[in-house]
C-alpha positions, 0 to 999 in steps of 0.5 A, spaced: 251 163 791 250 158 785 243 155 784 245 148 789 246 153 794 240 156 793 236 150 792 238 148 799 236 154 804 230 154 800 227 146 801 230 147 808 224 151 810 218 148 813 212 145 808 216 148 802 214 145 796 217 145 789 214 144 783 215 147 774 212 154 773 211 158 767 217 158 762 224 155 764 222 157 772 222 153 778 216 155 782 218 154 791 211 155 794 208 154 802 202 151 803 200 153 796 203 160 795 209 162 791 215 166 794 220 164 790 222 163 783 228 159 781 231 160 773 237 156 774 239 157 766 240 164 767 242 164 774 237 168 778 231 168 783 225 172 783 223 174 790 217 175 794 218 182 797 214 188 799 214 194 795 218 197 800 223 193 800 224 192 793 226 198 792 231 199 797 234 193 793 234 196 787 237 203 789 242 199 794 245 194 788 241 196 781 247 191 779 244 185 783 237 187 784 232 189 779 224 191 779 220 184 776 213 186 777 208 189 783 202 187 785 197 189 791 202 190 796 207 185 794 212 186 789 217 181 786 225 182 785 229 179 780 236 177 784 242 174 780 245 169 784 252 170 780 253 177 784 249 176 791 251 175 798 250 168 800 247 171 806 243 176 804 240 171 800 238 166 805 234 172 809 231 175 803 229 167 801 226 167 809 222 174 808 219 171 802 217 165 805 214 168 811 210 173 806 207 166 804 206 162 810 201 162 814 201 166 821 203 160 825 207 157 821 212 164 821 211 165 827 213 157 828 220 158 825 224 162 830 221 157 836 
């Protein structure tokens, strides 16, 4: 997936806003919260996920995923957009999303 595709299944999301974070990355967030991070220079995302999922990921394609960081019960995955599958992408970007939106908000995006 190139960084264009990305950048439009994310923005497609509802209240999704895009704003300059820290070093050469794009902060995604929704009503305030970040889930996404976007470094288009060197073609990789960073992904909210559970710790369990982040995991999984890692020990399915070590080539594609790789651990960020963890914190709570949330953890990060570094994605390299050069070797994932376009749609796992979009449902890791929506998993990220509903880990961030509010409730309502979640619940309103299958509706």
């Amino acid at each position: 997936m190139r960084a264009e595709e990305f950048l439009r299944t994310v923005l497609a999301l509802p209240e999704v806003t895009e704003r300059e974070a820290f070093s050469d990355l794009t902060g995604f967030r929704v009503r305030g919260k970040g889930f996404c991070y976007l470094n288009e220079s060197e073609g990789f995302v960073l992904l909210k996920a559970t710790r369990e999922e982040q995991a999984a990921l890692v020990a399915e394609d070590p080539g594609t995923f790789a651990p960020s960081w963890a914190s709570g019960r949330f953890a990060w995955v570094e994605v390299k957009l050069a070797t994932v599958d376009s749609e796992e992408l979009r449902e890791l970007v929506t998993e990220a999303w509903r880990l961030s939106a509010p409730k309502r908000l979640a619940a309103a995006l299958h509706a």
